[in-house]
Structures are given as C-alpha cells and as structure tokens.
N, C-alpha and C positions, 0 to 999 in steps of 0.2 A: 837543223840542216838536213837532217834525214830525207822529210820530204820532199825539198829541191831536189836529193840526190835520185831518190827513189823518180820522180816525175822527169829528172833529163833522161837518167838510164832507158827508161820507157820511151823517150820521144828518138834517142839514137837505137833504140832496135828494133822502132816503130810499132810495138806493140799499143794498142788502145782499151784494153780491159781492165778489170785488177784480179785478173785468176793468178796471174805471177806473182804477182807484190810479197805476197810471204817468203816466196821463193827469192827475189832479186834483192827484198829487205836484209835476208839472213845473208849472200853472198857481198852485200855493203858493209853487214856489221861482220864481218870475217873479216874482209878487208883491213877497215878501222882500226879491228883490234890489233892485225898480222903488224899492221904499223906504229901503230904505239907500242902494244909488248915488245914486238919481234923485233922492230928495227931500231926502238926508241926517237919515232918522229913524233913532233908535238905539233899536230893540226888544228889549222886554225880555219872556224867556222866562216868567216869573212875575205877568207884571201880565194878566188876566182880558181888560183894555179891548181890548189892545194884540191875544191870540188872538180873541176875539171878529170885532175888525174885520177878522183875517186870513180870519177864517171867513166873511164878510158879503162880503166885498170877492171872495173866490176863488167862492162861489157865483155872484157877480154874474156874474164873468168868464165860468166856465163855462154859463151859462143866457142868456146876453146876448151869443152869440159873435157877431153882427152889428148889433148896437146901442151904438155907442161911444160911449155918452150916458151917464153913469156919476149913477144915480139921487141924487136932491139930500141924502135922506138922508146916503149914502156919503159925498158931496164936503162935509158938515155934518164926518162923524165925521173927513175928515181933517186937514182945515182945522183942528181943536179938533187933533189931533194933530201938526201942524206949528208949531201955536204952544205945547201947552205942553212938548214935547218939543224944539223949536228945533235939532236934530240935532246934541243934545251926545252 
C-alpha cells in the first residue's frame, strides 16, 4: 500500500520528481506507526477512508512542519477513526 500512499501524497502536493520520496516515505511510515503503536488503530490496507486519511494526515505533516496544531478537520477524521475502529 505504501506505494499508492507515497504516489497520492505526491499527486496532492503536486510534486512530479522522486527527490522527496525518502522524505514523504519516512513521514508515511511515522504516521503508520504513531497509529498502530500510539493509538492502537489496526489499518486496513483496502478500506479507501483509512488511505485517504493516511494521505490527509502525511500532507498535513509535511506542509505543517512548525505548526503542531493538527487542523480540526484531521482530529474529526481521527476521533471517528478511534472509535469505530477501537484498535481491534
């Protein structure tokens, strides 16, 4: 899934190279991880919502590097994701 992830990230910050990709890779697999360890969500490679918000959520990161204010929208989409996923 990574690569889907890695290839929308680039198409929403309209980047067309791969000089970043190391870069927007490692801020995906942060992500990933901040949610399985941290929150105990269990992502599912097939569900649209689930890459989507990985896609929304790594954009944030990477365009937001000094702003740890994580927009209300975001903290909407995860909240709905902590509860109906409950980190079975």
């Amino acid at each position: 899934m990574e690569t889907q992830e890695l290839d929308l990230l680039k198409a929403k910050l309209g980047i067309m190279t791969n000089v970043r990709d190391a870069y927007l890779t490692a801020i995906i697999s942060g992500i990933k991880s901040e949610l399985t360890e941290v929150q105990g969500l269990t992502l599912n490679e097939n569900n649209s919502y689930h890459l989507m918000f990985l896609v929304d959520y790594a954009e944030y990161r990477y365009s937001n590097k000094d702003n740890p204010t994580m927009p209300r929208h975001l903290q909407w989409r995860l909240h709905n994701l902590l509860i109906s996923n409950g980190g079975d």
